[in-house]
PyMOL Python script that loads the backbone (N, CA, C, O; Angstrom):
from pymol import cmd

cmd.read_pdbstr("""\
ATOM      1  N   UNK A   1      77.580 181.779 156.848  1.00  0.00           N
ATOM      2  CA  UNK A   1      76.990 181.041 157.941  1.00  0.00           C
ATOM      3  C   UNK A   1      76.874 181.955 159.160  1.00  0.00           C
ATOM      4  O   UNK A   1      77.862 182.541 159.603  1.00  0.00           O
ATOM      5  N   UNK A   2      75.641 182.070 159.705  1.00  0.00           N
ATOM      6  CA  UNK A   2      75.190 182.964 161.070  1.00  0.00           C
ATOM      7  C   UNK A   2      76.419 182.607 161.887  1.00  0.00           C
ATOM      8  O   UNK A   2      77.176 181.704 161.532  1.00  0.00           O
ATOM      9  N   UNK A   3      76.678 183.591 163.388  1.00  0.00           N
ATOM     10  CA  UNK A   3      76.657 182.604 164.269  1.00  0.00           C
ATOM     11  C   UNK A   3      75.471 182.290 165.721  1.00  0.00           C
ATOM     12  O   UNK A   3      74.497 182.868 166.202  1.00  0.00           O
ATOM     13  N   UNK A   4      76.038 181.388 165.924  1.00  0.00           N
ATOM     14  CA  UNK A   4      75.160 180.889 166.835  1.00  0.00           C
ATOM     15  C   UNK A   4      74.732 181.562 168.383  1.00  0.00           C
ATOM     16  O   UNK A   4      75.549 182.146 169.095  1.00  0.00           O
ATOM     17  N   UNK A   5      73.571 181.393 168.671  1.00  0.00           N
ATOM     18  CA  UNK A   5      73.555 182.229 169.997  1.00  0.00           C
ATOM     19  C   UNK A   5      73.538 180.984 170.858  1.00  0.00           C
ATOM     20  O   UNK A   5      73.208 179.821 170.621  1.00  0.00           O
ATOM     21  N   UNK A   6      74.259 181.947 172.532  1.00  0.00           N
ATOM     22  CA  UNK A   6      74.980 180.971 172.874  1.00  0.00           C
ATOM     23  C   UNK A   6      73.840 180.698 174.065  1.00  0.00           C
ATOM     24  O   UNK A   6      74.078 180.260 175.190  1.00  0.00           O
ATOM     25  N   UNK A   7      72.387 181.118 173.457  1.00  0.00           N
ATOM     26  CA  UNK A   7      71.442 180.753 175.006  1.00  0.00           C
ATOM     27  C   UNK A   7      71.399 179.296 174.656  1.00  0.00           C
ATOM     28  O   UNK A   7      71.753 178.778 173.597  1.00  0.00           O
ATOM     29  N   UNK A   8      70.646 178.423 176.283  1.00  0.00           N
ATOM     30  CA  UNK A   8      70.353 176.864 176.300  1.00  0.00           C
ATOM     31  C   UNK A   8      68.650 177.113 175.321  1.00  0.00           C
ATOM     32  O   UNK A   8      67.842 178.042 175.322  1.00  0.00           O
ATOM     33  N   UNK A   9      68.685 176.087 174.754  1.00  0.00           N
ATOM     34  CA  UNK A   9      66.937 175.726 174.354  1.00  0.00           C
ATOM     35  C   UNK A   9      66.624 174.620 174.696  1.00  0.00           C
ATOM     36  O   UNK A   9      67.233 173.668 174.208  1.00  0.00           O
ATOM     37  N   UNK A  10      65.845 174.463 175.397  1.00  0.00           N
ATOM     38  CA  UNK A  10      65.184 173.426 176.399  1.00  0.00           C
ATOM     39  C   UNK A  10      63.719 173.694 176.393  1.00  0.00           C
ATOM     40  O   UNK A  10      63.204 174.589 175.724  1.00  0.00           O
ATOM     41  N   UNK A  11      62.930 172.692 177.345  1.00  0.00           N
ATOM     42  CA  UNK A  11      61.559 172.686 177.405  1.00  0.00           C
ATOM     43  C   UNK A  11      61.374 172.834 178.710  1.00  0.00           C
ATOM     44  O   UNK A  11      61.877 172.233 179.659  1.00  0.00           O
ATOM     45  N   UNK A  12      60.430 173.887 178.648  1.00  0.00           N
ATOM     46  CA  UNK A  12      59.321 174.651 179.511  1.00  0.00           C
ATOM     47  C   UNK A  12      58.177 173.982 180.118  1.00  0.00           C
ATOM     48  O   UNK A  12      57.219 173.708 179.394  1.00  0.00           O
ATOM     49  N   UNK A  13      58.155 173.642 181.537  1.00  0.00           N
ATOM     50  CA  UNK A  13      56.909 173.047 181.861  1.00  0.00           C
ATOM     51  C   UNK A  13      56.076 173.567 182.301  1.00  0.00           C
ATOM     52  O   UNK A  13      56.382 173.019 183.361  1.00  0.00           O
ATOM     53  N   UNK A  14      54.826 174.426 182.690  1.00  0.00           N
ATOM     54  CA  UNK A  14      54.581 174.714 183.466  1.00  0.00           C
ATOM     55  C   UNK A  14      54.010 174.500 184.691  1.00  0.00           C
ATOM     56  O   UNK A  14      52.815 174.670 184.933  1.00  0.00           O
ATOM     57  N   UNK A  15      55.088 174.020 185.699  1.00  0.00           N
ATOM     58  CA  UNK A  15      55.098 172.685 186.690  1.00  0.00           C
ATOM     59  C   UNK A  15      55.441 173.500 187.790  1.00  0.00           C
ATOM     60  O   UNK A  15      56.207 174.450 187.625  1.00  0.00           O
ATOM     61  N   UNK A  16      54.685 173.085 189.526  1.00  0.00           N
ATOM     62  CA  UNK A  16      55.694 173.367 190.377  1.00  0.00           C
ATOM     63  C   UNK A  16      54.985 172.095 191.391  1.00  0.00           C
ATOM     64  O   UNK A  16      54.243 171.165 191.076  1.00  0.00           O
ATOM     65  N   UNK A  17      55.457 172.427 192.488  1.00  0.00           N
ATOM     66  CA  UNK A  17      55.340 171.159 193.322  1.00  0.00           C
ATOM     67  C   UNK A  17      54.344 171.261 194.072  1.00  0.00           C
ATOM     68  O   UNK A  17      54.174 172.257 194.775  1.00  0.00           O
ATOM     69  N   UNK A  18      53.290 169.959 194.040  1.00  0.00           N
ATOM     70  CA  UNK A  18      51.718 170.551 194.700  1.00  0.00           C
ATOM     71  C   UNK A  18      51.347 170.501 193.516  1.00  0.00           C
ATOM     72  O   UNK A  18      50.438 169.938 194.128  1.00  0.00           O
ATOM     73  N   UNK A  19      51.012 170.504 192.068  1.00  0.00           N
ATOM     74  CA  UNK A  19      50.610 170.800 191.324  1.00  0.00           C
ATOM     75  C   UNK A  19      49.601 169.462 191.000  1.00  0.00           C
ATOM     76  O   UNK A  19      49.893 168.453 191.641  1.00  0.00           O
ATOM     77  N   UNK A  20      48.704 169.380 190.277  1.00  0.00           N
ATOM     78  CA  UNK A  20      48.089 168.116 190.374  1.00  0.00           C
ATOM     79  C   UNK A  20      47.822 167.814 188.065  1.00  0.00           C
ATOM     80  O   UNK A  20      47.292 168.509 187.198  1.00  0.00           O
ATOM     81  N   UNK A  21      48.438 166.646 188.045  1.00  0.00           N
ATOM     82  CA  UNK A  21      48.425 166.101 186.625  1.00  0.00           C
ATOM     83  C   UNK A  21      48.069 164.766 186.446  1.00  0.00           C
ATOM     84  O   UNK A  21      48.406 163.844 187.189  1.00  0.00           O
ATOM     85  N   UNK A  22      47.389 164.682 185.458  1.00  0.00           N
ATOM     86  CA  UNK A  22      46.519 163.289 185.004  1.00  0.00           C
ATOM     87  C   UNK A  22      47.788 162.550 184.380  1.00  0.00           C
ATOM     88  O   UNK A  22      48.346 163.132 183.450  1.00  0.00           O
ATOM     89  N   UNK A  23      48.448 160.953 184.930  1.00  0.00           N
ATOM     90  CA  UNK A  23      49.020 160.307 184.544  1.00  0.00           C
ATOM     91  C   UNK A  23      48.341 159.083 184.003  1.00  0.00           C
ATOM     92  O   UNK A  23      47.127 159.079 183.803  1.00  0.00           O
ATOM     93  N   UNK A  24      49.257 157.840 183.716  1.00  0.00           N
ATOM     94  CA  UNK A  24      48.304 156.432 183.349  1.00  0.00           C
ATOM     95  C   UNK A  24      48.352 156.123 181.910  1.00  0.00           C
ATOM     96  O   UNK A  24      49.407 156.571 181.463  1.00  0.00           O
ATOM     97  N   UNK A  25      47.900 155.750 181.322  1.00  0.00           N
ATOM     98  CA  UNK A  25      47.758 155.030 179.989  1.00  0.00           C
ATOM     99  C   UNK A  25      47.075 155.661 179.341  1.00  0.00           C
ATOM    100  O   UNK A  25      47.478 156.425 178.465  1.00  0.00           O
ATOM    101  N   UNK A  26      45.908 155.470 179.641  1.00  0.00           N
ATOM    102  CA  UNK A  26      44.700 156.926 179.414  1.00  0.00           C
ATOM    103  C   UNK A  26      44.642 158.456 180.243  1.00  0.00           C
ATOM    104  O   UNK A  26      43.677 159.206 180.385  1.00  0.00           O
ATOM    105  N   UNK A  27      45.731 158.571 180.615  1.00  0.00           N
ATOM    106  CA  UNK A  27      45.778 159.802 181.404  1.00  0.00           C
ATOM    107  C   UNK A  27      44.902 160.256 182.233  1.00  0.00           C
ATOM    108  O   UNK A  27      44.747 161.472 182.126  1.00  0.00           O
ATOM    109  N   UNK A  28      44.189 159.689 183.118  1.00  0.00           N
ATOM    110  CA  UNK A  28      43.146 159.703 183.534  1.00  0.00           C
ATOM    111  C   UNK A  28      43.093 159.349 185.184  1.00  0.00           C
ATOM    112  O   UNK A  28      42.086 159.227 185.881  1.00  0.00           O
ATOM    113  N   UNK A  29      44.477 159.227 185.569  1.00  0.00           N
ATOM    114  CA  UNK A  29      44.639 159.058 187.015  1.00  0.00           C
ATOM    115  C   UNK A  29      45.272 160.367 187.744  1.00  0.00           C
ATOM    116  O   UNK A  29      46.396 160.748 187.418  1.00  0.00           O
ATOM    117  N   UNK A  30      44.603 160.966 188.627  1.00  0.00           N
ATOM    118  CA  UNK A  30      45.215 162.168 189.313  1.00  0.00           C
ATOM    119  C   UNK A  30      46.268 161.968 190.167  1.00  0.00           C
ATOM    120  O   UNK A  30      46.168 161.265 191.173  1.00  0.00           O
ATOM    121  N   UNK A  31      47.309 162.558 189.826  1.00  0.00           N
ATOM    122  CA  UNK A  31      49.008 162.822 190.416  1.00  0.00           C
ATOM    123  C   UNK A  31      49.395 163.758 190.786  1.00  0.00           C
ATOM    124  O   UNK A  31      49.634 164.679 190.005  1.00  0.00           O
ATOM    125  N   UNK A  32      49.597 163.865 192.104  1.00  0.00           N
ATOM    126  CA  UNK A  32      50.186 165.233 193.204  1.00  0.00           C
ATOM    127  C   UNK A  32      51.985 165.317 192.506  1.00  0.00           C
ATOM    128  O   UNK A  32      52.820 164.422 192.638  1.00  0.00           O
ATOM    129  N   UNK A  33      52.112 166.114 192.070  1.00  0.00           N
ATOM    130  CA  UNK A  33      53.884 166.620 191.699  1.00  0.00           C
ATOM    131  C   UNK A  33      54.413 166.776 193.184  1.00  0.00           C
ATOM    132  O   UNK A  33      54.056 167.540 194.081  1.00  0.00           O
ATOM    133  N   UNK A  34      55.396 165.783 193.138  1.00  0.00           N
ATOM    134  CA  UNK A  34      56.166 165.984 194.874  1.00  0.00           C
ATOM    135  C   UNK A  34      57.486 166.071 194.033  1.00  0.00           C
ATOM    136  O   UNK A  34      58.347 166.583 194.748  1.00  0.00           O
ATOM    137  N   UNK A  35      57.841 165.852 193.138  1.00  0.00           N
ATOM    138  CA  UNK A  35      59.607 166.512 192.579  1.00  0.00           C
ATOM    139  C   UNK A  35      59.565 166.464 191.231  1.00  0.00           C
ATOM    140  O   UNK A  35      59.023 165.620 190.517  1.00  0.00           O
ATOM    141  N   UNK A  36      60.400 167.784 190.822  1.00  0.00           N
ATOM    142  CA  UNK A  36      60.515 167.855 189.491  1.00  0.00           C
ATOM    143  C   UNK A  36      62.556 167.523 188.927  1.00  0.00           C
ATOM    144  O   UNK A  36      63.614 168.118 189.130  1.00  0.00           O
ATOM    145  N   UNK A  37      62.372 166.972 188.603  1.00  0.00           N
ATOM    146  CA  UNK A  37      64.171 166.536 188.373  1.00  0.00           C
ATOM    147  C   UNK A  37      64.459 166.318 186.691  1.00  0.00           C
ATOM    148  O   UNK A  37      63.602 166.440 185.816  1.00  0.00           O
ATOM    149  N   UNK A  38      65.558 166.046 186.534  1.00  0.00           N
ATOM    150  CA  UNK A  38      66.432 165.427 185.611  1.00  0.00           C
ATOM    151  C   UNK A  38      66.382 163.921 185.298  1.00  0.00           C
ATOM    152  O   UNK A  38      66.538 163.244 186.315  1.00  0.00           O
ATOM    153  N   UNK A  39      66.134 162.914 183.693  1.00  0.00           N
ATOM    154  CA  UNK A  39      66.965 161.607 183.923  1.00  0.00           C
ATOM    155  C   UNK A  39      68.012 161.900 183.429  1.00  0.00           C
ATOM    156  O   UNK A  39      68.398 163.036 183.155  1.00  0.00           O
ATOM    157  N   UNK A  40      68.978 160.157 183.155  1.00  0.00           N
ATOM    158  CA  UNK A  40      69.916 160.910 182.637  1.00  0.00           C
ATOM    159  C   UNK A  40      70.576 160.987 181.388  1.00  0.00           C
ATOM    160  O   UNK A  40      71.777 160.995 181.120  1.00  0.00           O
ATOM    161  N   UNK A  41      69.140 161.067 180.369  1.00  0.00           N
ATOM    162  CA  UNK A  41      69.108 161.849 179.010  1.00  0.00           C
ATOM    163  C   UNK A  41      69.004 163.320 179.102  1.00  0.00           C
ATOM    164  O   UNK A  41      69.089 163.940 178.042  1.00  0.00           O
ATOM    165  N   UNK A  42      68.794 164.124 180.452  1.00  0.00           N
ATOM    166  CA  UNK A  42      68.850 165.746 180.264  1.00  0.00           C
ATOM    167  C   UNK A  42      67.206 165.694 180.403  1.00  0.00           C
ATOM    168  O   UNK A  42      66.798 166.792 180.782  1.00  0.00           O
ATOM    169  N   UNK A  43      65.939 164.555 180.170  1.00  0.00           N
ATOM    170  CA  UNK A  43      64.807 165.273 180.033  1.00  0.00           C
ATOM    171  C   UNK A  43      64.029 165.385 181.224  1.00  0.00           C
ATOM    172  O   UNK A  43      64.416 164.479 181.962  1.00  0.00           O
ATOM    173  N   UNK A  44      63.213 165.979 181.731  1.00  0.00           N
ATOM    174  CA  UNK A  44      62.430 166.713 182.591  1.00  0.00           C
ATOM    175  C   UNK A  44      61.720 165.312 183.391  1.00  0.00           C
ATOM    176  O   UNK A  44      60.953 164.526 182.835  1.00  0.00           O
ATOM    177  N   UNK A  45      62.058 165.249 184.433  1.00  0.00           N
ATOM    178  CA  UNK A  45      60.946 164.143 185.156  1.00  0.00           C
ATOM    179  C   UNK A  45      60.143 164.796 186.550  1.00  0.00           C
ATOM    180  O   UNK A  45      60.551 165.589 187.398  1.00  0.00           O
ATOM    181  N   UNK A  46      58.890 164.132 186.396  1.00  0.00           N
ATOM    182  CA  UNK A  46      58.100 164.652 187.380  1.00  0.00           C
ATOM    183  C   UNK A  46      57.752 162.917 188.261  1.00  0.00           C
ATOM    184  O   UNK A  46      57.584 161.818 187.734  1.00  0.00           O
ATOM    185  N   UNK A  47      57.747 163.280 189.644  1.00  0.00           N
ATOM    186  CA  UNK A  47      57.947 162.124 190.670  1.00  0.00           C
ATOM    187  C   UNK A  47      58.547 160.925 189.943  1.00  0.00           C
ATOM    188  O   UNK A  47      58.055 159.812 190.126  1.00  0.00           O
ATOM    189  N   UNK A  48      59.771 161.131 188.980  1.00  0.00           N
ATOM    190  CA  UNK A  48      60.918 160.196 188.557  1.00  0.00           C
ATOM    191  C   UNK A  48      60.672 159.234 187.421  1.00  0.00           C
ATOM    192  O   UNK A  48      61.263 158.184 187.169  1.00  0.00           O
ATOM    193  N   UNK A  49      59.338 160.011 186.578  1.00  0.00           N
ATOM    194  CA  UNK A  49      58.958 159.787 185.473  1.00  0.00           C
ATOM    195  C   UNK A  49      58.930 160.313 184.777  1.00  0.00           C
ATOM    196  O   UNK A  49      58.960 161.525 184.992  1.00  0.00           O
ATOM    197  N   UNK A  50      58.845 159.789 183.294  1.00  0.00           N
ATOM    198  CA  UNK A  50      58.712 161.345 182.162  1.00  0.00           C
ATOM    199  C   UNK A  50      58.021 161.834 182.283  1.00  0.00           C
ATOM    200  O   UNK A  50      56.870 161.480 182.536  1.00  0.00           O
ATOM    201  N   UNK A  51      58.613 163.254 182.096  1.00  0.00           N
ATOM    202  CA  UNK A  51      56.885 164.247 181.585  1.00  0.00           C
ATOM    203  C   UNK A  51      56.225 164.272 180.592  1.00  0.00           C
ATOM    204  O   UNK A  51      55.034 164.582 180.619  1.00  0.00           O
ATOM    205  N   UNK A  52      57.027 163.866 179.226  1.00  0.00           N
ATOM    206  CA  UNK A  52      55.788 163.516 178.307  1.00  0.00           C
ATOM    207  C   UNK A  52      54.781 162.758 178.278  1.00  0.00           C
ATOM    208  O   UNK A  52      54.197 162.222 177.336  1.00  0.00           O
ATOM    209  N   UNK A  53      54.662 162.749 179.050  1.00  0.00           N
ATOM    210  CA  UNK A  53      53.454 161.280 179.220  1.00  0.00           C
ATOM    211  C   UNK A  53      52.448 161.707 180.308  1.00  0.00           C
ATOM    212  O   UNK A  53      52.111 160.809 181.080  1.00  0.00           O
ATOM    213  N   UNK A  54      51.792 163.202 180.540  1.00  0.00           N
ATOM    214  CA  UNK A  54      51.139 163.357 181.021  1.00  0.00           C
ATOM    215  C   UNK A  54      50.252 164.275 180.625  1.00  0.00           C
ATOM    216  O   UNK A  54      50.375 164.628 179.453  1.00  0.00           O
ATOM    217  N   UNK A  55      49.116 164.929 181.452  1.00  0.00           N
ATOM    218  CA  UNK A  55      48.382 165.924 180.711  1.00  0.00           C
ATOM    219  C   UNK A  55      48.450 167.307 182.012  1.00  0.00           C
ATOM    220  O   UNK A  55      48.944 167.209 183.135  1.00  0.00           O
ATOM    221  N   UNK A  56      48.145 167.868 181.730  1.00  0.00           N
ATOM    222  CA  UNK A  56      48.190 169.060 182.701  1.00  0.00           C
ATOM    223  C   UNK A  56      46.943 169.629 182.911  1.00  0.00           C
ATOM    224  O   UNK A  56      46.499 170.225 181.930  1.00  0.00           O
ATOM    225  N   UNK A  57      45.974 169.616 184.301  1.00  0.00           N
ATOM    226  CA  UNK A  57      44.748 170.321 184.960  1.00  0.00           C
ATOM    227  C   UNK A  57      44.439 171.871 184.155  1.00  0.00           C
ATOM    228  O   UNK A  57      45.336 172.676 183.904  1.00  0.00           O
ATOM    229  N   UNK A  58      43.281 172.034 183.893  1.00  0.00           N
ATOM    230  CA  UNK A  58      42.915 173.068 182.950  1.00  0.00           C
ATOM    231  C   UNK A  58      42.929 174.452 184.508  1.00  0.00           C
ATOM    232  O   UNK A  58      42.339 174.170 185.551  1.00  0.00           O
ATOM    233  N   UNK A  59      43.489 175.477 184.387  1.00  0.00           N
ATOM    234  CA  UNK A  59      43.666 176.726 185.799  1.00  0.00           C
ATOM    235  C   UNK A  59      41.954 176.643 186.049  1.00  0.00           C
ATOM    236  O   UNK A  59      41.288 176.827 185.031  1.00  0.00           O
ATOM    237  N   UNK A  60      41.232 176.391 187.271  1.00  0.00           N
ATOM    238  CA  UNK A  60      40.417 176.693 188.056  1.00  0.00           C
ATOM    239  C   UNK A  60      39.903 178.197 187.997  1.00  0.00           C
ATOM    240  O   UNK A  60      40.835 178.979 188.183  1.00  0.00           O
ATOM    241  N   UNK A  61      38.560 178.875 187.769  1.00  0.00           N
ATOM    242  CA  UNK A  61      38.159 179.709 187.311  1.00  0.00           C
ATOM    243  C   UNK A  61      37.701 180.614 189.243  1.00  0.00           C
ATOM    244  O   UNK A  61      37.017 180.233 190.193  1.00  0.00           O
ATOM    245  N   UNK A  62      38.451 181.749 189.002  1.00  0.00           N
ATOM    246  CA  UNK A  62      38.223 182.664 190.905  1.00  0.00           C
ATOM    247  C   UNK A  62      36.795 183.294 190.472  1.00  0.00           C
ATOM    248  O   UNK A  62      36.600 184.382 191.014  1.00  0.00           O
ATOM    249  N   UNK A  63      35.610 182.800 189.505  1.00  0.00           N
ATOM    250  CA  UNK A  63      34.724 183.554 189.698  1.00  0.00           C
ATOM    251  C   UNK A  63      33.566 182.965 190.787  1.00  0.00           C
ATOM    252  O   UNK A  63      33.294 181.766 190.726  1.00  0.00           O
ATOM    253  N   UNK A  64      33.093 183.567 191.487  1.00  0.00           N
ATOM    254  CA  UNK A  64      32.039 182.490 192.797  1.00  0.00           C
ATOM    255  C   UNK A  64      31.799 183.770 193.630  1.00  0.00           C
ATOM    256  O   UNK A  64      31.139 183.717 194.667  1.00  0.00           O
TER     257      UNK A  64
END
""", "prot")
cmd.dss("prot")
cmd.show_as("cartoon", "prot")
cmd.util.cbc("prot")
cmd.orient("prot")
């Protein structure tokens, strides 16, 4: 039996604050990120909701 390495494995958002994400049912309502936190299962909440439940803005193209 290996042993184990002792890094955390967790999930990666690529989130910061200001950031803008489609929430809603249909994901389809635009949401300003004003905090990224913890519940208290350990998983990732953005303005004190899950983050799985959203979609993330495709990066804006600097050509013009």
């Amino acid at each position: 039996m290996e042993k184990e390495n002792n890094r955390q494995i967790g999930i990666f958002v690529p989130l910061k604050v200001g950031d803008i994400i489609y929430t809603g049912r249909f994901k389809n309502k635009k949401t300003t990120v004003k905090t990224i936190g913890y519940d208290e299962h350990g998983m990732p909440t953005v303005n004190g909701k899950r983050v799985i439940t959203f979609r993330i803005t495709p990066p804006k193209s600097s050509t013009q």
